[in-house]
N, C-alpha and C positions, 0 to 999 in steps of 0.2 A: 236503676241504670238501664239505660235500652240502646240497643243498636240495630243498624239494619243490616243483614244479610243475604247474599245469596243461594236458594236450594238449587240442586240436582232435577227439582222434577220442573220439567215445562209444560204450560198449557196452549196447542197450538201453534210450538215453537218459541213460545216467549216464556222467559221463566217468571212467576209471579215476584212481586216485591214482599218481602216478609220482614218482618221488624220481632223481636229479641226482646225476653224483658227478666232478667235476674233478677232469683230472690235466695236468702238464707234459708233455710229448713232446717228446723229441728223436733226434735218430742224426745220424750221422755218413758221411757218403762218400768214398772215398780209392782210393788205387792199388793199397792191397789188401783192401781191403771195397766191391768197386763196387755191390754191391746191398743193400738195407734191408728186408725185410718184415713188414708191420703186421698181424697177425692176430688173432683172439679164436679162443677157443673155439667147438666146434659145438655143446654142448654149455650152453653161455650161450646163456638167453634174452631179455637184453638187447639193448636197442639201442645199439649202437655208433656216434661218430658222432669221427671225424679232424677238425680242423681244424686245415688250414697256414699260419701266417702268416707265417714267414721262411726264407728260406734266402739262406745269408753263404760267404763266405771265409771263412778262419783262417789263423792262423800258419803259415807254410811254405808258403801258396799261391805256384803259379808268376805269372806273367801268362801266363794262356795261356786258351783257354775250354775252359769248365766245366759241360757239357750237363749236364742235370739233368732225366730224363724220369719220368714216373708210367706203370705198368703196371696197369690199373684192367680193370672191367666195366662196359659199359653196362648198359641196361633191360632188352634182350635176352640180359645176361650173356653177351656175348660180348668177348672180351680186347679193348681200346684202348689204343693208347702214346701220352701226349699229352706232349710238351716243355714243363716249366715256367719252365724257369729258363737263362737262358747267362752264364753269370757271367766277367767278367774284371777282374783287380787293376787293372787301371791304369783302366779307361771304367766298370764296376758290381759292384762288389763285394760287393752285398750286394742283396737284393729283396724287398718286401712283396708276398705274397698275401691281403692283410684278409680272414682268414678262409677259404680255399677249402676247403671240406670235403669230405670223403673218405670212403665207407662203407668199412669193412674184407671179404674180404683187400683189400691195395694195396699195390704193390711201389713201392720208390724207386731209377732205377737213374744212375747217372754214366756214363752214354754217350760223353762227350768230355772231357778232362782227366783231372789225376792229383788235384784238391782238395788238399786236405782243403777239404768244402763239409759244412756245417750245417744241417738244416731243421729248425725249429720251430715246437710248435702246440701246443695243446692235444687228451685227450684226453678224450671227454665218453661215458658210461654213462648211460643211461638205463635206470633198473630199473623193473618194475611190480611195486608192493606189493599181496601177497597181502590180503586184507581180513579173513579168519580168522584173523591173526596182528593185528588190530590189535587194541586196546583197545573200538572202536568194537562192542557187543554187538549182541541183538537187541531187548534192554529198552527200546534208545536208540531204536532204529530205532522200535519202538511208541510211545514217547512222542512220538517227530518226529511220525510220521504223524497223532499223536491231536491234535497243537499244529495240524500244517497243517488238518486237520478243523473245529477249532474256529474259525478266522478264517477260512475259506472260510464258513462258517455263517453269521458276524458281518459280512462281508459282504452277502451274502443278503437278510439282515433288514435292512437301512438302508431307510427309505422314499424312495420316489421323487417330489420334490416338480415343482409345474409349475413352466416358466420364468415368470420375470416379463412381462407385453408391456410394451414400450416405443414410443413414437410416437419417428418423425425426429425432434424439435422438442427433444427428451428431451439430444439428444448436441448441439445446438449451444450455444456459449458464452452467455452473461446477455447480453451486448450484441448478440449477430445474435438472438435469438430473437423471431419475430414475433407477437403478439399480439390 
């Protein structure tokens, strides 16, 4: 499913047209897949955007804990391992992260237990559309500008009349006014 929206950032004054593309995310962590990694292309000039909202048990879980850490980049792109999740069958077997998002690369690793543990989330693509491929010409763009031309014009031309004066006396009710 895709949608178009608008960002915050403008080029020039104009905000670019970007278009939306949702997908499900999931993987799996186990005693013999202990690590996940999320990556794009270097080569995609989209923006990629992870967002985690769950990580559960499954069938076959032990009770035992179930460290759940993320291997990210900060600002300074330098590696961070932050612990998301401890998961145990019998006290929390399951966790909401509403959303925490993720720039890709980002690794998922099962540092403690054998799972099977589940994270899921959404994956979000953010494309920016070329304008040369849209329908949008430059005849169009001449007409806009000749449209905004003419009501800036019509504008202009309105006359500018005076205010009315009005006395105090003007704004009190019929029964307080003095005479």
């Amino acid at each position: 499913m895709a949608s178009c929206l608008d960002l915050e950032t403008f080029v020039d004054g104009v905000k670019p047209p970007v278009c939306t593309s949702s997908f499900v995310f999931g993987c799996e962590l186990n005693s013999s897949a202990r690590s996940y990694t999320f990556k794009v292309s270097e080569e995609d000039d989209s923006d990629h955007i992870l967002s985690l909202n769950m990580v559960c048990l499954s069938e076959g879980a032990k009770d035992e804990c179930n460290i759940v850490e993320v291997v990210g980049h900060d600002y300074h792109n330098h590696e961070i391992v932050v612990p998301v999740a401890n998961l145990k069958l019998s006290c929390q077997p399951w966790l909401c992260l509403e959303d925490f998002q993720l720039q890709p690369p980002v690794t998922f690793r099962l540092c403690s237990g054998s799972g099977p543990v589940h994270l899921a989330g959404q994956h979000r693509i953010f494309h920016r559309k070329d304008l040369s491929d849209d329908k949008f010409s430059e005849e169009d763009e001449e007409d806009f500008s000749e449209d905004e031309e003419s009501i800036e014009e019509e504008e202009e031309l309105s006359p500018i009349k005076p205010a009315k004066k009005q006395c105090a006396a003007d704004f009190l009710l019929p029964e307080m006014q003095c005479y």
